[in-house]
C-alpha positions as CSV (number, residue, x, y, z in Angstrom):
1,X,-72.3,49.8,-10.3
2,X,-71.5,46.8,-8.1
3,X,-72.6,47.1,-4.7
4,X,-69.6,44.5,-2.8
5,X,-70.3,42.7,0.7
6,X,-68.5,44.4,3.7
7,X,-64.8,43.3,3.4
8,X,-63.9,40.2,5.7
9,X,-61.3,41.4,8.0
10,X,-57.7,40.8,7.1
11,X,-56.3,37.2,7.7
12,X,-53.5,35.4,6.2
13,X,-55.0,34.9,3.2
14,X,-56.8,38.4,2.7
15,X,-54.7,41.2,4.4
16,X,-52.0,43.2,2.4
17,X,-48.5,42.4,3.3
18,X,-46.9,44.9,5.5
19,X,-44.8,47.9,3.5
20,X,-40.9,47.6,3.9
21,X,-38.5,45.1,1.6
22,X,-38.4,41.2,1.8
23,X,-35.5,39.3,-0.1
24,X,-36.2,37.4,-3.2
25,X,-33.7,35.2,-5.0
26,X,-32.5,37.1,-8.3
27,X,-31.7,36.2,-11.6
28,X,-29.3,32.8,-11.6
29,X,-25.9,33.1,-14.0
30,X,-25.8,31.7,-17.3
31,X,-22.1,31.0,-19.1
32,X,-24.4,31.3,-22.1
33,X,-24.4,35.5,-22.1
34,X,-26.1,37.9,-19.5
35,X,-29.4,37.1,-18.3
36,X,-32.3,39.6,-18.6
37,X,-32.6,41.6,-15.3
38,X,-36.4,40.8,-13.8
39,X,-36.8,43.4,-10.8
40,X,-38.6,42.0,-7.9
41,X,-40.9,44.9,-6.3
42,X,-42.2,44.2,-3.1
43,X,-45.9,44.4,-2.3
44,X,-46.3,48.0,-0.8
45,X,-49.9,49.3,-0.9
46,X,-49.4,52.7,0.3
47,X,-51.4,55.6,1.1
48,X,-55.1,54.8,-0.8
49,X,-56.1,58.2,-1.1
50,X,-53.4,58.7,-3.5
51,X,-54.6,56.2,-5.7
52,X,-58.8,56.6,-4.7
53,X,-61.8,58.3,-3.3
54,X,-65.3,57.6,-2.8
55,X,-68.2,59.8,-3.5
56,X,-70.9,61.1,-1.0
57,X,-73.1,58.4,-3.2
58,X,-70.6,55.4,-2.9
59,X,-69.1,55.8,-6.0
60,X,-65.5,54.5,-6.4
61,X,-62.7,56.0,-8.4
62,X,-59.1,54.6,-9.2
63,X,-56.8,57.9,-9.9
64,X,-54.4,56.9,-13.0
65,X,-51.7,58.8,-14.6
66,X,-54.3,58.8,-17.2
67,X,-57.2,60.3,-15.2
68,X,-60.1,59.0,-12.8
69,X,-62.2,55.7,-13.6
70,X,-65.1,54.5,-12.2
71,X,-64.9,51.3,-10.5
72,X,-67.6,50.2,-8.7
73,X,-69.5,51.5,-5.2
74,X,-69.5,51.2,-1.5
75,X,-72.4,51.3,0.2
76,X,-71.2,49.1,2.9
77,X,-69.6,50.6,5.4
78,X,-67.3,53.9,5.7
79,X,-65.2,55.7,3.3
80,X,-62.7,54.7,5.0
81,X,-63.6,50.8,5.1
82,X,-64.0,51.1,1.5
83,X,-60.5,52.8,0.7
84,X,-59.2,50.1,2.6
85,X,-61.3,47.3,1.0
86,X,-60.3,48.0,-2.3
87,X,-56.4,48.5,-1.2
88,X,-56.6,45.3,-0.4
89,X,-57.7,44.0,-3.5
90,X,-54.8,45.5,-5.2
91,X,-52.9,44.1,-2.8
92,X,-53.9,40.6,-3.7
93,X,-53.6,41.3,-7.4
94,X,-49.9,42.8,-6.8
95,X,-48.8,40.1,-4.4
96,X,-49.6,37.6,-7.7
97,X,-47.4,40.0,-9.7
98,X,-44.2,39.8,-6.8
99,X,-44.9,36.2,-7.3
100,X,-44.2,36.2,-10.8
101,X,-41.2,38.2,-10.4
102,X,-39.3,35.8,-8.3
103,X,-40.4,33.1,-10.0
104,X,-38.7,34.7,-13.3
105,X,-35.9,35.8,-11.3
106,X,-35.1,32.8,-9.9
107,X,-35.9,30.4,-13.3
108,X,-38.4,28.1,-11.4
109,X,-41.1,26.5,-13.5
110,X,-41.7,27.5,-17.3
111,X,-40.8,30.9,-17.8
112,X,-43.6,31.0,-20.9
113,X,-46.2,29.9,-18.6
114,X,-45.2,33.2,-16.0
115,X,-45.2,35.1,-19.2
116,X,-49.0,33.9,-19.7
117,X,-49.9,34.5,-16.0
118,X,-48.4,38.2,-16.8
119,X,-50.5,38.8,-19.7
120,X,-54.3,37.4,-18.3
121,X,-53.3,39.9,-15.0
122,X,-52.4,42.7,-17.5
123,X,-55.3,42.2,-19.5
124,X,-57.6,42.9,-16.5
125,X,-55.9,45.7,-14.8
126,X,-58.0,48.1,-16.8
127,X,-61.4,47.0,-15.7
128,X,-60.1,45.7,-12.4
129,X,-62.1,46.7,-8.8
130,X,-59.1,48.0,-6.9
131,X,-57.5,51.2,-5.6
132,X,-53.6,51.2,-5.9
133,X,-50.5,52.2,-8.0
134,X,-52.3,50.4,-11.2
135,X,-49.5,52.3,-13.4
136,X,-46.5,51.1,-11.6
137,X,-48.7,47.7,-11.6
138,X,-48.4,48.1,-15.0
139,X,-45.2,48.9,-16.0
140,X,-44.1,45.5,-13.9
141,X,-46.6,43.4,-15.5
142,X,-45.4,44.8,-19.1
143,X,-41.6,44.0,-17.7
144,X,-42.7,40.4,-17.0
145,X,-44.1,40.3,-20.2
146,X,-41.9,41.4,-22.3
147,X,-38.5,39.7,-20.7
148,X,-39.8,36.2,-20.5
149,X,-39.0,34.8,-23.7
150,X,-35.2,36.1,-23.3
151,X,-35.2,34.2,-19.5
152,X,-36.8,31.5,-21.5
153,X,-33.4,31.7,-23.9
154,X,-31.2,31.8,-21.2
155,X,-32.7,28.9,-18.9
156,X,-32.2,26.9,-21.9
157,X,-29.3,27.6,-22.5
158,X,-27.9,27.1,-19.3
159,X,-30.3,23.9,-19.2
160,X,-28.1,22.7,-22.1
161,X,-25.2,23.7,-20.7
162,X,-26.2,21.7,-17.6
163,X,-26.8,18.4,-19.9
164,X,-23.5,18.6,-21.7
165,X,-21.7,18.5,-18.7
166,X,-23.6,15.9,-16.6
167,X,-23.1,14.2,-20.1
168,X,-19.3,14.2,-20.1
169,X,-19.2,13.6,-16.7
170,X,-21.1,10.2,-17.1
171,X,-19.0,9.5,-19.8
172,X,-15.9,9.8,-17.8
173,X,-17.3,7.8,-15.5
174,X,-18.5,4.7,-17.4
175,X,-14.7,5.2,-19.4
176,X,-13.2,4.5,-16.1
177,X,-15.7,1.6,-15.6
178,X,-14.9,0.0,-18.4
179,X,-10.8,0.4,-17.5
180,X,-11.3,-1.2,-14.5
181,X,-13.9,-3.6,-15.9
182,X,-11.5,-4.4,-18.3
183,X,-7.9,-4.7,-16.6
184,X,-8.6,-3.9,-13.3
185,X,-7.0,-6.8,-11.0
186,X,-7.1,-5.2,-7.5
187,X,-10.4,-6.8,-6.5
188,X,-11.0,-4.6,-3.2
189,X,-10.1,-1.4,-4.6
190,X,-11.7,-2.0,-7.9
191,X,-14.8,-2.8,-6.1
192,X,-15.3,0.1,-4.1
193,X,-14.4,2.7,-6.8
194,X,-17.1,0.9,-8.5
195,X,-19.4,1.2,-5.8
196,X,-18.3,5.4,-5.8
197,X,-18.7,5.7,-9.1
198,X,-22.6,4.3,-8.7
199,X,-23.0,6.8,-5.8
200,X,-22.1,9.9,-7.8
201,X,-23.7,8.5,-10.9
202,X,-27.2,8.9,-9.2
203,X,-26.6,12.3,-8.3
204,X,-25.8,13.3,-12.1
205,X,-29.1,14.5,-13.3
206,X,-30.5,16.3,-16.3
207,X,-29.1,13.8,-19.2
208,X,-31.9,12.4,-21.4
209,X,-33.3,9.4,-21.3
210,X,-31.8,8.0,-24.6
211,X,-28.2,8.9,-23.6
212,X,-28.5,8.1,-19.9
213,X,-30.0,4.3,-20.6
214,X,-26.6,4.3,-23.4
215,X,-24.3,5.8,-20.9
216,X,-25.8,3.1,-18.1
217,X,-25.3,0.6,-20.6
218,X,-21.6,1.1,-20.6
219,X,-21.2,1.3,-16.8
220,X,-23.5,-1.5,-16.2
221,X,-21.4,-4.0,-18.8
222,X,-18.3,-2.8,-17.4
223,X,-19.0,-3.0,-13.8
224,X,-20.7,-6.8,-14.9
225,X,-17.2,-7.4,-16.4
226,X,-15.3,-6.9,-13.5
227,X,-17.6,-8.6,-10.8
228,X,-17.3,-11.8,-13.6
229,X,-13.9,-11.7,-13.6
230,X,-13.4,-11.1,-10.0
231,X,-15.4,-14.1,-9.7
232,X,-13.6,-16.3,-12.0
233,X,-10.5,-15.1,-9.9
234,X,-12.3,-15.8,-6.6
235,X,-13.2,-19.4,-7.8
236,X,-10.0,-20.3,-9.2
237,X,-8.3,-19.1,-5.9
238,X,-10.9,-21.1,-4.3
239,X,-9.9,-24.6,-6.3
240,X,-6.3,-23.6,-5.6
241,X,-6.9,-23.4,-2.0
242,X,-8.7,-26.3,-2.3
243,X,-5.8,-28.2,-3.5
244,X,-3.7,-26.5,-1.0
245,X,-5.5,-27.9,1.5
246,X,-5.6,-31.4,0.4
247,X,-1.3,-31.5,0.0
248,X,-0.8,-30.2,3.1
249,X,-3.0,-32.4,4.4
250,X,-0.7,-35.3,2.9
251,X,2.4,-33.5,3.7
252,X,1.0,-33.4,7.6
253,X,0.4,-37.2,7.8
254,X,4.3,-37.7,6.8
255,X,5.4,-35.3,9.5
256,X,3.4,-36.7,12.3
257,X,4.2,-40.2,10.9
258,X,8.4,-39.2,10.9
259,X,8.1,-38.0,14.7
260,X,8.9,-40.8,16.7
261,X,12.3,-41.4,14.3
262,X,15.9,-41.8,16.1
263,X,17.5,-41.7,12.5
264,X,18.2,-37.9,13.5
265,X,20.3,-36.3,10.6
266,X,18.3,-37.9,7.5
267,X,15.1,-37.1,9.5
268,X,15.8,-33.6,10.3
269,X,17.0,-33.1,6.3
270,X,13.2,-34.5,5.9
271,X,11.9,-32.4,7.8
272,X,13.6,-29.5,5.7
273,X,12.1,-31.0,2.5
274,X,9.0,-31.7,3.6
275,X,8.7,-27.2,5.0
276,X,9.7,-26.6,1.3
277,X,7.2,-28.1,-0.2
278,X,4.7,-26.6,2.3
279,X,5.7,-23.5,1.2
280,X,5.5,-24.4,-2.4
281,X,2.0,-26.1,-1.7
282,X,0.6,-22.1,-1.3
283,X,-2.3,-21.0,1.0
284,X,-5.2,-23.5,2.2
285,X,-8.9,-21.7,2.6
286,X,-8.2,-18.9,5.3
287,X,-10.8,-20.7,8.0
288,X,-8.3,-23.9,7.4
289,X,-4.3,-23.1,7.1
290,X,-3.7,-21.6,10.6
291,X,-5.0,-25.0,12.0
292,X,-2.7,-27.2,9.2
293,X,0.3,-25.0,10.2
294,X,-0.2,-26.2,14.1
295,X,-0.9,-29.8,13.5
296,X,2.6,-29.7,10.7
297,X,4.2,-27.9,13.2
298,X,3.4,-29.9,16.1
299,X,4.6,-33.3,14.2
300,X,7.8,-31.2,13.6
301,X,8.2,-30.2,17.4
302,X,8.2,-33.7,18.9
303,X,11.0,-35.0,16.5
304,X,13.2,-32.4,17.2
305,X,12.2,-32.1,20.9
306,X,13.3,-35.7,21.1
307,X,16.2,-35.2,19.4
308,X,17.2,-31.8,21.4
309,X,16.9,-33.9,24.7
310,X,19.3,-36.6,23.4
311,X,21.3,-33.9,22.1
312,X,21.7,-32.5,25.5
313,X,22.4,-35.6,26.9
314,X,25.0,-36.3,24.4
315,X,26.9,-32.4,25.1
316,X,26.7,-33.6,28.8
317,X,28.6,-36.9,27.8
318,X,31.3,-34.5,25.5
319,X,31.6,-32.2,28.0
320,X,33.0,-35.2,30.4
321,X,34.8,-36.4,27.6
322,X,36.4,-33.1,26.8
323,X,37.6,-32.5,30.5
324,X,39.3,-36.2,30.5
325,X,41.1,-35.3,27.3
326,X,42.6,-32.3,28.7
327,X,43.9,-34.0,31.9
328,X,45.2,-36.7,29.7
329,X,46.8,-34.4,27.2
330,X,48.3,-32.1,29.9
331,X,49.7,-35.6,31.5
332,X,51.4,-36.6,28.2
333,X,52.7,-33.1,27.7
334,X,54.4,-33.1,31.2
335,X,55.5,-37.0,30.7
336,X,56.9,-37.1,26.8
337,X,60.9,-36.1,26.2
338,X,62.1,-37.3,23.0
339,X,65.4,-35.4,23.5
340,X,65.6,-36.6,26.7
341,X,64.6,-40.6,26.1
342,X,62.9,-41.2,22.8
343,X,62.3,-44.6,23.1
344,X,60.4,-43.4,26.6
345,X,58.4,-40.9,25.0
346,X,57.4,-43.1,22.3
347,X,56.0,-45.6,24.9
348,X,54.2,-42.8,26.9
349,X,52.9,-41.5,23.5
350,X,51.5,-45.0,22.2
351,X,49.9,-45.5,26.1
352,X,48.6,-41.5,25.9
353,X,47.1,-42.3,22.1
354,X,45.3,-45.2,23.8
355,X,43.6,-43.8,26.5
356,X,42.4,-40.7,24.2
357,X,40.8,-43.1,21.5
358,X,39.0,-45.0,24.4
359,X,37.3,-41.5,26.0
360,X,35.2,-40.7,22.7
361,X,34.1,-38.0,21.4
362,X,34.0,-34.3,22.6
363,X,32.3,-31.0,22.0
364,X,32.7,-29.5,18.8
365,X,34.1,-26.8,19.6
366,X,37.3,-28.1,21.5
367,X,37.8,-30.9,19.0
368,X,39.7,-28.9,16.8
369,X,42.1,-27.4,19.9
370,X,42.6,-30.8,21.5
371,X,44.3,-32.7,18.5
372,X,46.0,-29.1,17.7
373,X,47.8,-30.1,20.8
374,X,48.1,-33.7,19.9
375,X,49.3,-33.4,16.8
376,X,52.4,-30.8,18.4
377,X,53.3,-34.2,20.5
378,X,53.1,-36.6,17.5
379,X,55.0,-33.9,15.4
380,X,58.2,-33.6,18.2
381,X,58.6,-37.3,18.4
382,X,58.3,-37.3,14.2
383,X,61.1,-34.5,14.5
384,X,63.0,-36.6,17.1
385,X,63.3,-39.9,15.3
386,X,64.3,-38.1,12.4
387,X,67.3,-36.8,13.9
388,X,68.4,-39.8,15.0
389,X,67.6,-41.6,12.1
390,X,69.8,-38.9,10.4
391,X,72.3,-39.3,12.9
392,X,73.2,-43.2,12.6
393,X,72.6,-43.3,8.8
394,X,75.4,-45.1,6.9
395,X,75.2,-43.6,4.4
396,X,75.3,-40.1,5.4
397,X,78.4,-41.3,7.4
398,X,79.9,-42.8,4.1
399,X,79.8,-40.0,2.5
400,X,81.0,-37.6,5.0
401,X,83.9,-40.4,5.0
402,X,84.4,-39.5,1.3
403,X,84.9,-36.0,1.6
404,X,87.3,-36.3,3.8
405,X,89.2,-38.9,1.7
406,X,88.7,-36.6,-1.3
407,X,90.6,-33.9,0.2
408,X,93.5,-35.9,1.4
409,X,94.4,-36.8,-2.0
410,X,94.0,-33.4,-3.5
411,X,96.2,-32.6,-0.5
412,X,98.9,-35.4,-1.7
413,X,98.6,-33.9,-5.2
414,X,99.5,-30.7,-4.3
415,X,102.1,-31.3,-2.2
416,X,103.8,-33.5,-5.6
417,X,103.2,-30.6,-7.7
418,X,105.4,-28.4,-5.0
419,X,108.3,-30.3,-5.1
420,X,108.2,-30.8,-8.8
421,X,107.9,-27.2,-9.1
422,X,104.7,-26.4,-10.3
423,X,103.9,-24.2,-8.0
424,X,100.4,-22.6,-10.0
425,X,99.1,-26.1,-10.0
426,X,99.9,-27.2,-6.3
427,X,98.4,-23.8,-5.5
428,X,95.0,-24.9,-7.6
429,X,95.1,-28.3,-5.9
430,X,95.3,-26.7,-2.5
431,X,92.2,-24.2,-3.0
432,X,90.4,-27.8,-4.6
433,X,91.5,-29.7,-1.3
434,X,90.3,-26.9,0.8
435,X,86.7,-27.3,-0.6
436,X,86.5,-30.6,0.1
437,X,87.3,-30.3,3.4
438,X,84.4,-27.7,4.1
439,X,82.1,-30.0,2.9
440,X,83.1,-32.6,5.2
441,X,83.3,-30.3,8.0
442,X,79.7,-29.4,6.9
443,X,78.6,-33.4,6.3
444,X,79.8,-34.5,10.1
445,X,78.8,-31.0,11.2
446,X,75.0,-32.4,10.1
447,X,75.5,-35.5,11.5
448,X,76.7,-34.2,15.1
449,X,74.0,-31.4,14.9
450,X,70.8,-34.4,14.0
């Protein structure tokens, strides 16, 4: 018989938990089949006295379904103090036992080792110093027991589960790696699903070691790949801008030297070439082409300041020009006859034609209205000596002559042919001399109208 120290009073470490039900995380799911239901049981000590009772001597007794057994004796303290000593060593052993529960419930750590822990407490139950439901102790132990090798099963199962899909989810991942490795041309966009990609790759675990350092492999030469050729890009781009630079350079020092030229029209068509081929010449470096643009486009702006201000000066001397035209032309208009006097109107005209060659040039715009109105003048005095060219033409007079000649004769005829008889031919040479006088009548009629 043992004869224990007083009982320490309960702390933390030594006092049974309080009866009523805590939560405990239960069994996880597996997709691989049903996992073995663990039961959790709460530490409850309960009434001791059911379970106990000390002797007059000290002797201690743990009641079983089985009968009493002798455990050990008190000579301590009370009954009482002793009951509750020994409680509490159950306590301690069952709280060990909830402990194992959850821990098979839940799947954390090695479900063989719980299994172990589970047998060594089972083992001692039967000798074990303690007053409490050792049957129901028991019967949860032997639960623990005998269900750890199928949670075993199942955790690995679900572990493998686990692997093969962070597996093919790496591999998807280093696939599209490699596609954008490979062909991927949009530098920004590429680089930051890259950079995703590597973010979500760390939080992939489970894979093993062989096929995570392959599957890395794959991502790391792929995402290499892209930053090479996203480099070769870069630098080519660079040597281009480089170029860039240097033409437009060039085509800036012809600009700024063509801005003081008065040879406007051939310089202004410069001026066009030379912006086509600064489009052609593509982007200088970024830090470099808004500054080229200002100094091509200043060289620009003085030329065709200039030649806007002489421009302006020149519509101020057109606009004069234009308003002298119209008095001139509206003089000439009012002045110039040919029916009434040609040879007067073709004096004013030649005088009027003059004037208007000596006032220059005029807007644009007008020119085209202004010699409209000219060219009516020049096209009545055309029409007039026409007329009268018509009019005293000799020949047109000769032949008028002739028709009339004609048709006396054919009138002579006829009148033979009547007194001979022959009436059906004087008759024929009437109608004949009766055309022939129309187109005399029509001959002098053109001559009288001209």
């Amino acid at each position: 018989m043992t004869n224990p120290t007083p009982a320490p009073k309960p702390g933390p470490s030594t006092s049974a938990p309080k009866p009523g039900p805590r939560p405990g995380p239960g069994p996880r799911p597996s997709a691989g089949g049903p996992v073995p239901a663990v039961p959790v049981h709460h530490v409850a000590v309960g009434d001791p006295h059911r379970f106990g009772r000390i002797d007059d001597d000290g002797t201690v007794w743990l009641i079983t379904a089985a009968g009493e057994r002798e455990i050990g004796s008190w000579q301590a303290g009370t009954r009482e103090e002793g009951l509750e000593h020994f409680s509490r060593k159950f306590a301690d052993i069952a709280t060990e036992v909830e402990i194992l529960e959850e821990r098979l419930a839940a799947r954390s750590g090695d479900p063989r080792k719980t299994q172990t822990a589970a047998s060594q407490i089972l083992e001692s139950l039967p000798t074990a110093q303690v007053i409490g439901d050792v049957d129901e102790l028991t019967r949860r132990l032997t639960a623990i027991v005998s269900t750890a090798d199928d949670v075993a099963e199942a955790a690995k199962s679900e572990r493998n589960e686990q692997r093969a899909a962070a597996v093919a989810r790496k591999e998807e991942l280093a696939a599209e790696a490699e596609t954008i490795g490979a062909e991927g041309t949009s530098w920004k966009a590429g680089g930051d699903r890259l950079r995703a990609i590597l973010d979500e790759w760390k939080t992939i675990k489970g894979v093993d070691r062989k096929t995570d350092d392959a599957l890395w492999k794959r991502f790391s030469k792929a995402r290499d790949s892209f930053n090479r050729r996203r480099g070769a890009y870069f630098a080519e781009l660079d040597r281009e801008r480089a170029g860039a630079r240097s033409r437009k350079e060039e085509l800036i020092e012809q600009a700024e030297a063509l801005s003081s030229s008065t040879d406007w029209g051939p310089t202004a068509g410069r001026y066009r070439d030379l912006l086509a081929e600064w489009k052609a010449a593509g982007r200088a470096p970024r830090d470099t082409d808004d500054a080229l643009w200002a100094r091509f486009k200043a060289a620009q702006d003085v030329f065709f300041a200039a030649r806007n201000a002489v421009n302006a000066e020149r519509d101020a001397e057109f606009d004069e020009n234009a308003k002298a035209k119209l008095a001139l032309l509206a003089e000439a208009e009012a002045a110039i006859d040919p029916a009434a006097d040609l040879d007067a109107a073709r004096r004013v005209f030649r005088t009027f034609r003059d004037k208007w060659e000596e006032i220059g040039k005029v807007p644009r715009d007008q020119m085209h209205a202004l010699e409209n109105r000219v060219r009516a003048l020049e096209k009545a005095l055309r029409e007039a000596e026409d007329s009268e060219w018509t009019r005293t033409d000799p020949e047109a007079q000769a032949r008028a002559a002739q028709f009339v000649e004609r048709a006396e004769k054919l009138e002579e005829q006829a009148a033979k042919a009547a007194e001979a008889g022959k009436d059906r031919d004087a008759a024929k040479l009437r109608e004949q001399a009766a055309q022939w006088r129309e187109w005399a009548a029509a001959a002098q009629s053109a001559l009288t109208d001209r």
